[in-house]
C-alpha positions in Angstrom: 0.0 0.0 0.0 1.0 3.4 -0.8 -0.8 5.1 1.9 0.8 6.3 5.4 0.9 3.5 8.1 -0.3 1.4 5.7 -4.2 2.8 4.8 -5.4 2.1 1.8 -5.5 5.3 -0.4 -8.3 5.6 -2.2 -8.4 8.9 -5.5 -12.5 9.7 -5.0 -13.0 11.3 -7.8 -16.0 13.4 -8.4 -18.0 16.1 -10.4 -17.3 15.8 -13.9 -18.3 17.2 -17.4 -21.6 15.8 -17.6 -24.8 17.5 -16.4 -24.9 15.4 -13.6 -22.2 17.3 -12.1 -23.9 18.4 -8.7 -25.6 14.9 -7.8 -21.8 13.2 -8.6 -20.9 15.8 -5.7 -23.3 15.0 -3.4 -22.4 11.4 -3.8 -18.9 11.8 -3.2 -19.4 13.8 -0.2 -21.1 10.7 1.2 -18.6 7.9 0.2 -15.8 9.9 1.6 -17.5 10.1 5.0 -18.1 6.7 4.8 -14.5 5.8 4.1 -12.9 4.6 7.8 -10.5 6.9 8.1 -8.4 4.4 10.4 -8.3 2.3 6.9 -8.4 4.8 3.9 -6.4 7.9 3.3 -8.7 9.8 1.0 -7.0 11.6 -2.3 -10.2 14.0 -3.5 -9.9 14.4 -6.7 -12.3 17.1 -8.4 -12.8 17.6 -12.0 -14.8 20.6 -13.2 -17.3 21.4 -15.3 -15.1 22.5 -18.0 -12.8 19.4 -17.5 -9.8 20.8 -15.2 -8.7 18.2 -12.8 -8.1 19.4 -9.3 -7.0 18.6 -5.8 -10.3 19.3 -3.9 -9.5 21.8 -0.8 -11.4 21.9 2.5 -13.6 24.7 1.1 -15.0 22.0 -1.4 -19.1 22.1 -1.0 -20.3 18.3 -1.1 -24.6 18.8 -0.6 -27.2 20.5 -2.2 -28.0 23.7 0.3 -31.0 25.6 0.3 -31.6 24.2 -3.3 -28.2 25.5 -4.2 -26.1 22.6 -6.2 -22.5 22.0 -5.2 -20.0 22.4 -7.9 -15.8 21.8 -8.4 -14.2 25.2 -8.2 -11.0 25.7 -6.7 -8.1 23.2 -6.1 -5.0 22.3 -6.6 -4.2 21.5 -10.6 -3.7 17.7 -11.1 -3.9 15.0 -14.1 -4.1 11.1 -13.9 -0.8 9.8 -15.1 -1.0 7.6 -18.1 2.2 5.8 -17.2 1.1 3.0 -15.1 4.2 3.1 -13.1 3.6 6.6 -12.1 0.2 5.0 -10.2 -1.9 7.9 -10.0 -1.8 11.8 -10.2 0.6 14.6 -11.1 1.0 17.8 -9.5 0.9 20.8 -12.7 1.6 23.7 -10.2 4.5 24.8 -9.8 5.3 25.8 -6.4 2.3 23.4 -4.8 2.7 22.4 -1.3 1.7 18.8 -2.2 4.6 16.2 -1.9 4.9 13.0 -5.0 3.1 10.9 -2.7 -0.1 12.3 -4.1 0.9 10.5 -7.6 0.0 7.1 -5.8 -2.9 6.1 -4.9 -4.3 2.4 -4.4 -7.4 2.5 -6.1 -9.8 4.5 -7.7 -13.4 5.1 -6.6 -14.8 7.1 -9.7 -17.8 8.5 -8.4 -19.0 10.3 -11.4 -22.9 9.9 -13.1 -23.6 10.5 -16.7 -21.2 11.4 -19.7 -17.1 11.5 -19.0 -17.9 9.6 -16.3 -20.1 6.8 -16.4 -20.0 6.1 -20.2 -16.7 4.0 -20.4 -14.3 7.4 -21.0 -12.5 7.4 -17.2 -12.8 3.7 -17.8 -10.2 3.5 -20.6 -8.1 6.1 -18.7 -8.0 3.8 -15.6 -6.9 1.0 -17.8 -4.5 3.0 -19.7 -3.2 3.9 -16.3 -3.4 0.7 -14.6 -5.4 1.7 -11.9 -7.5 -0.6 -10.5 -10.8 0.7 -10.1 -14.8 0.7 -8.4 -17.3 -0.4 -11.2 -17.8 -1.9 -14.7 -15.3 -1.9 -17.3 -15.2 0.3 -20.8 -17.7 -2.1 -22.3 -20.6 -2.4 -19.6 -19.9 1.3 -18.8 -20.9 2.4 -22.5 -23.2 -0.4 -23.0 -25.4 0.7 -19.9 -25.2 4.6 -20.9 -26.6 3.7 -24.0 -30.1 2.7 -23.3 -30.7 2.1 -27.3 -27.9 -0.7 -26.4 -28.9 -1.4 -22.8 -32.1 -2.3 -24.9 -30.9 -4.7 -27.0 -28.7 -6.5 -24.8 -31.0 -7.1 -22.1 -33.6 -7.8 -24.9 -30.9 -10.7 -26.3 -31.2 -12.0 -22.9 -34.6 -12.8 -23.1 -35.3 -9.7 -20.6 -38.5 -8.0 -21.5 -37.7 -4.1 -22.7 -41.0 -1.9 -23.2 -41.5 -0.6 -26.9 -39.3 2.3 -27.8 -38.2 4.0 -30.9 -34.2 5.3 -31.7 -35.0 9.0 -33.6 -32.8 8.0 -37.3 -33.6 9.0 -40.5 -33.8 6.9 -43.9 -30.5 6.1 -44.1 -30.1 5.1 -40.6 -28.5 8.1 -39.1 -29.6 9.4 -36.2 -31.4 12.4 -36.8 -33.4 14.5 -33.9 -35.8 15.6 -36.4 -39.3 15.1 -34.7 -40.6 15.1 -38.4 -38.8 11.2 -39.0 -41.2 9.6 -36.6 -44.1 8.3 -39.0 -47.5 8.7 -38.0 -47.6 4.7 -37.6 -44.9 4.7 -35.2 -46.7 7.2 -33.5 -50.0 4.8 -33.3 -48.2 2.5 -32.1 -46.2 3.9 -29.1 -49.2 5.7 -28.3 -49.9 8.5 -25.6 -48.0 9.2 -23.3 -44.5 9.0 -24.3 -41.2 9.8 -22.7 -38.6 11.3 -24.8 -35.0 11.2 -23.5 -31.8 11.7 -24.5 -30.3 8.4 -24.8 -27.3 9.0 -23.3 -28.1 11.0 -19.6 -29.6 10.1 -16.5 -31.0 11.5 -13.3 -34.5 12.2 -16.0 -32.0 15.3 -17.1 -33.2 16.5 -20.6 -36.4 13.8 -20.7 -40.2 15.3 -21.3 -43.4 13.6 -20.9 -44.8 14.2 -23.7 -49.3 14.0 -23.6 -49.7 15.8 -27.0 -47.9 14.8 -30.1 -47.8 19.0 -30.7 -45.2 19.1 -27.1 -43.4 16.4 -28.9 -40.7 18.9 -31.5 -40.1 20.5 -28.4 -39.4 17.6 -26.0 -36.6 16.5 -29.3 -35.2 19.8 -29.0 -34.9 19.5 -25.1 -33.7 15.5 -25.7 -31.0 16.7 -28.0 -29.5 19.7 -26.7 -27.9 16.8 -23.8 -27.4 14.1 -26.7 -27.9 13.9 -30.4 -29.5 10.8 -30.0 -32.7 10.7 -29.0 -35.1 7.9 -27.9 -38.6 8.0 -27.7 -40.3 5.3 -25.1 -44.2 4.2 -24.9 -45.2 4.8 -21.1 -45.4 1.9 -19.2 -47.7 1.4 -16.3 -47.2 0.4 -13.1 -45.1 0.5 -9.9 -41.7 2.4 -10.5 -39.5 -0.8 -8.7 -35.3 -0.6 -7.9 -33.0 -3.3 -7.4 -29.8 -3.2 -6.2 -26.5 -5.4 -7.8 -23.0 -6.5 -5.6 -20.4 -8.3 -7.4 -20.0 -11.8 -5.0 -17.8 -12.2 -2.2 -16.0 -15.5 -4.0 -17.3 -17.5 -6.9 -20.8 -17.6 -7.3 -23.7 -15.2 -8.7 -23.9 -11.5 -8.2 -25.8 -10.4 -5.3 -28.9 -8.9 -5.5 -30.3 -6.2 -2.8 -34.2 -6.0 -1.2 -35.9 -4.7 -4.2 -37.4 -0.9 -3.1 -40.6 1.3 -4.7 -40.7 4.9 -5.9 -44.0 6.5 -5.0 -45.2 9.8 -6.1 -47.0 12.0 -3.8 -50.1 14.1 -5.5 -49.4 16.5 -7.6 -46.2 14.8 -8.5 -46.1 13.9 -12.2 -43.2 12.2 -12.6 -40.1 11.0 -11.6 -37.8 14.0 -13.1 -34.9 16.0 -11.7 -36.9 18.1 -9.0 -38.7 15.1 -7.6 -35.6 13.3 -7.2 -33.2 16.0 -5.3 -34.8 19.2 -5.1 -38.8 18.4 -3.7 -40.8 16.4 -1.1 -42.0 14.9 -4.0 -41.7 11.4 -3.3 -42.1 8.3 -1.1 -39.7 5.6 -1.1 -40.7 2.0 0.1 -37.2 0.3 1.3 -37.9 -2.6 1.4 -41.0 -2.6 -1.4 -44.1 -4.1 -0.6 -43.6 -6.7 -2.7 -44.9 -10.6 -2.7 -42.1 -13.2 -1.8 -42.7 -14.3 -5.8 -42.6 -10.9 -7.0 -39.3 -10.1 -4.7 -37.5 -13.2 -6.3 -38.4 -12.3 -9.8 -37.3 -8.8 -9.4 -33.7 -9.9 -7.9 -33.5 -12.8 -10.6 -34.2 -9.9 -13.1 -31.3 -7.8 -12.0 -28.4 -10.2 -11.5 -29.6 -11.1 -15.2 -29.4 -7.6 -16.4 -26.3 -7.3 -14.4 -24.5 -10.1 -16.2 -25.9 -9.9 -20.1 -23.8 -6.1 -19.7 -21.3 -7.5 -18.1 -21.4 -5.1 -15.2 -18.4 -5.5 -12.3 -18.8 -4.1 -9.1 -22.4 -3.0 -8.7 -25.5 -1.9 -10.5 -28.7 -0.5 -10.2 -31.7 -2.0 -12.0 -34.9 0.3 -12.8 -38.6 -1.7 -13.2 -41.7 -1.1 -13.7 -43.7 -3.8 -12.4 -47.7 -4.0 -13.6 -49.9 -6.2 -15.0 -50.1 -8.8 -18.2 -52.8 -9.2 -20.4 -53.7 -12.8 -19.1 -53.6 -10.9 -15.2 -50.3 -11.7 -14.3 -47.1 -9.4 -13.1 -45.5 -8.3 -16.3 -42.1 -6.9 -15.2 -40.2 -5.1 -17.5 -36.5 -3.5 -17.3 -36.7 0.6 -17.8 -32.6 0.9 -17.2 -29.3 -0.3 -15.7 -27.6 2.4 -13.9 -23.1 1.5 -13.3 -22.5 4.1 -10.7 -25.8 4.7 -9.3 -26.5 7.4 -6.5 -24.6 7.3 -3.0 -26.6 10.5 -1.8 -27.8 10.5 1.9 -31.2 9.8 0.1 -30.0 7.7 -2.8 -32.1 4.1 -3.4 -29.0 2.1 -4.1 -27.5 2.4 -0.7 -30.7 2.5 1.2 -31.8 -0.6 -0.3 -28.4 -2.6 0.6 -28.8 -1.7 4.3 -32.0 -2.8 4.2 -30.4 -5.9 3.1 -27.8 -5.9 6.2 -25.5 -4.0 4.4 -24.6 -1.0 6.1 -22.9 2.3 4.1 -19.2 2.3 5.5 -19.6 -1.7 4.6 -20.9 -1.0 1.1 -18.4 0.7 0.3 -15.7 -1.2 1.7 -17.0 -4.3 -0.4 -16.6 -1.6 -3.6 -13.3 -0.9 -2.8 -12.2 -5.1 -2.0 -14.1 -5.8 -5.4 -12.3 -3.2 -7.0 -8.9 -4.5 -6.1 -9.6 -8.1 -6.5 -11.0 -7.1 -10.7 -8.9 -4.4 -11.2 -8.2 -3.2 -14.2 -6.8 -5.5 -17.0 -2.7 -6.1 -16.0 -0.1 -4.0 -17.6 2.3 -7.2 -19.4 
């Protein structure tokens, strides 16, 4: 170990390009308190909004505060060294008071949501770098940002996917033209429809959309986040979560007491506000869910979990309603790599339901981490 008296020291990194910038924050801010600090010497590594890389400082905000998001500002100036024997970050000020030590670190816990982040990009660095690190690989990472691939993955699987539609024009190109979505198509997907960007989470830059005349706008809104845009048919019933733990040993992934979003009144949907900004929301943890429906619900995720060949952890999204014939129909809405850890965040809250407790979550992240790794430098 690189760390003094032997701790394990662990680069959190945080915040990020994406629009997800402020909840990546929030989540580190968690993890790091979580992190025994008679185990793990902490490196905090910040990266902006406009992509500068940075030694966080004690005057680093890490919560949303009076509805005011938390953002990467100040630090000191750092970059992840490509050469896997430097084994972690470079100083670029001159002059810093940091000491080489900060160049090695142990592992990496990349705590970022959404594109630069969660898409496979820090991934390759890590490998490139030889850094082990927390979560999937390049290839589950991209996969599971995609949700036009998440789609057809999980649909190879045999894992049922509600009907959607991928915005492309004749030739196949994608195209956020409203006007390429044929009146058939329309019929078909019927009213209401969600149209999302299909590479974004935390419902950033999605619109319900009740009146096909909303529905140039909700592109617009789609693809000023992502060029691709992805139109999905409303699916009723019970929004369902599930959380995903690489095992202990050999053996089948893990899978956490499934949990229930519930809308209060006057609550729409499930978009940006009602997730970190309102008292929006209920959240059953555990759900009230059958023994039948819990056990089909967990068997769904570790499936999801291993047709994207996810590492480390997941979060599986449901809606859970009703068949034709009267029986549950479950179907998959998305598979989220580096889910929430906010204080309010499903994915933690549903493992302690489970028994697992935060500061042990995240220990089992970091053991899974080193254990995977990234692919050896030969």
């Amino acid at each position: 170990m690189s760390g003094k008296a032997d701790k394990l020291r662990v680069a959190v990194v945080f915040g990020g390009r994406s629009a997800e910038h402020a909840i990546s924050c929030v989540s580190a801010g968690s993890v790091i308190a979580a992190l025994d600090p008679d185990r793990y010497e902490v490196v905090p590594v910040g990266i902006a909004t406009d992509g500068r890389w940075v030694l966080a400082d004690g005057d680093q905000r890490m919560a949303i505060s009076d509805g005011t998001l938390p953002e990467v500002t100040g630090g000191t100036a750092v970059s992840l060294v490509g050469d896997p024997e430097g084994r972690g970050f470079a100083v670029l000020e001159p002059g810093a008071a940091v000491g080489r030590a900060l160049t090695e670190v142990d592992v990496v816990f990349p705590v970022l949501h959404g594109t630069f982040g969660e898409d496979g990009t820090i991934q390759g660095l890590l490998e490139m770098a030889g850094l082990p690190y927390v979560g999937s690989g390049v290839f589950a990472s991209a996969a599971s940002m995609d949700k036009e691939f998440t789609k057809k993955l999980l649909a190879a699987a045999g894992l049922p996917q509600g009907d959607h539609v991928v915005l492309r024009d004749a030739s196949g190109a994608v195209c956020p033209d409203p006007g390429v979505l044929d009146g058939a198509t329309r019929e078909r997907l019927g009213l209401p429809v969600f149209v999302k960007p299909s590479r974004a989470g935390s419902s950033i830059g999605i619109t319900k959309v009740t009146d096909w005349a909303q529905f140039p706008e909700a592109v617009a809104t789609a693809a000023a986040v992502d060029p691709k845009v992805i139109v999905e048919a409303a699916v009723p019933g019970r929004e369902i979560e599930c959380g995903v733990l690489a095992a202990r040993g050999n053996g089948l992934p893990e899978s956490s007491l499934p949990a229930e979003i519930r809308l209060r009144p006057g609550t729409d949907w499930y978009d940006f506000a009602a997730k970190y900004l309102d008292d929006a929301v209920d959240f059953d943890v555990p759900a009230d869910l059958s023994p039948e429906q819990t056990a089909a619900v967990q068997d769904a995720a570790r499936r999801a979990y291993l047709a994207l060949d996810c590492r480390g952890l997941a979060r599986v999204d449901f809606f859970l309603g009703t068949s034709p014939d009267g029986g549950d129909l479950l179907v998959i809405n998305e598979v989220n790599t580096m889910p929430g850890f906010t204080p309010i965040s499903m994915f933690p809250r549903m493992w302690a339901a489970s028994g697992v407790s935060y500061p042990e979550l995240v220990d089992r992240l970091i053991a899974s981490a080193l254990t995977t790794g990234s692919r050896p430098v030969r």
